[in-house]
N, C-alpha and C positions, 0 to 999 in steps of 0.2 A: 581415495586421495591421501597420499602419503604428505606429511612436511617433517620436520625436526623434533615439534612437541606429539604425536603422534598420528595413528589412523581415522580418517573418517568416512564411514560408509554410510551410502543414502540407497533406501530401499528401492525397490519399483514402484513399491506403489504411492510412495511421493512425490515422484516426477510425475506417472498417470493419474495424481487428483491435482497437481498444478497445472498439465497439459488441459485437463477438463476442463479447470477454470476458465483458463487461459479462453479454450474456444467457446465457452459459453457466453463470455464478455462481446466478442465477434456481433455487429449487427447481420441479421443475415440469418442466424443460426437461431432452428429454430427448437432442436431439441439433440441428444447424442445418441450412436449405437443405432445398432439396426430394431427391427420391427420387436422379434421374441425379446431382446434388452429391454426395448420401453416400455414394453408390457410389463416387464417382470418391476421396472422398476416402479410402472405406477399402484401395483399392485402394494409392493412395501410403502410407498408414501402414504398410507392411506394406512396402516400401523400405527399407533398411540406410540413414539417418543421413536418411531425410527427415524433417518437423516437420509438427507438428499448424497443420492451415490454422486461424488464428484470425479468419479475415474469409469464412470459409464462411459463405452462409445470408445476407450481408450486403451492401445496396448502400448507397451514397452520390451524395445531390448535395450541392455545398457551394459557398458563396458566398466571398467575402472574411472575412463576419463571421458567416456562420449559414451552418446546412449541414440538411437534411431524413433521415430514416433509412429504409430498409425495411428487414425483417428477415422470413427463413422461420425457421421451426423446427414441429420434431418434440413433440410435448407425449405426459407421461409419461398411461398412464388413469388416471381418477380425480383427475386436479386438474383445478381448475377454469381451464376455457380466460383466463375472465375476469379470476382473479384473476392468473394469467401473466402475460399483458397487462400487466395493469396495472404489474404488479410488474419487467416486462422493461423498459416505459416507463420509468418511475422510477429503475432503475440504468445504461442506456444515459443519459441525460438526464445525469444528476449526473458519472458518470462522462469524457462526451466533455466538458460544459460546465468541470469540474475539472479536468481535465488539458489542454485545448486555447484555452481560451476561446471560444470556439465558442459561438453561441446556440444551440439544438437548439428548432429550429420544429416539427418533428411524428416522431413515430415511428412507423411503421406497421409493424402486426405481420402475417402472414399465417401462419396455421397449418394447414400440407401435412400431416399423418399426425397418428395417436395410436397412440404407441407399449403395447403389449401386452404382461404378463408373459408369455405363451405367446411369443409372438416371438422373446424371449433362449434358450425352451425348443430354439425348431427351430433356431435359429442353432447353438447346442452340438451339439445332433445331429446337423448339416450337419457340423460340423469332425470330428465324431469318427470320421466314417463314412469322411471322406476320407483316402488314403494320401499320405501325404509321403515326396517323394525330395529327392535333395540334387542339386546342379548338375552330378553324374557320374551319372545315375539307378539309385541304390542309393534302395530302401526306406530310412526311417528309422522309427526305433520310437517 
């Protein structure tokens, strides 16, 4: 973006951690990025002092003045894929166009999984089943 007092350039990957945001706020939505993503990402959260990726799940093209979105995400059951969508549009939109100036030409949503309340079931029963040791391998309780 050109004006008088001079150049401002905004990266990609600032509009794909606000597009993240953006659709993480979305009711509905229940994680970003397809299967190998979430994996990878739950593997870094679990890291001493790493940060939640907030441009998982998100690409970007972007021009000078307009930039295009894709986005994966995980949808919770029972909401409507549609109204996500729509509702993922509408705050990715508002959000990159309000904070970047950015026209937002299209958003495309692609939805990888539907997450399952049984799914949080095995997940807890996975953790619980497994023994924890500490970096001496002592059990820990």
């Amino acid at each position: 973006m050109h004006t008088d007092q001079g150049k401002t350039s905004i990266a990609d990957t600032v509009v794909q951690k606000i597009s993240g945001i953006a659709a993480r706020e979305v009711p509905g939505v229940h994680a970003m990025g397809n299967a190998a993503r979430r994996a990878f990402d739950q593997i870094t959260e679990r890291i001493p002092g790493s940060q939640t990726n907030a441009s998982g799940g998100v690409s970007v093209e972007k021009g000078e003045k307009q930039t295009a979105i894709d986005v994966t995400i995980v949808v919770e059951y029972g909401a409507s894929i549609v109204e996500v969508s729509n509702n993922i549009r509408r705050n990715i939109i508002s959000a990159v166009e309000r904070t970047t100036g950015l026209e937002v030409i299209e958003v495309n949503v692609t939805v990888s999984d539907v997450h399952l309340p049984t799914d949080d079931d095995n997940t807890n029963a996975e953790d619980s089943n497994q023994t924890r040791t500490s970096s001496t391998g002592k059990e820990l309780e």
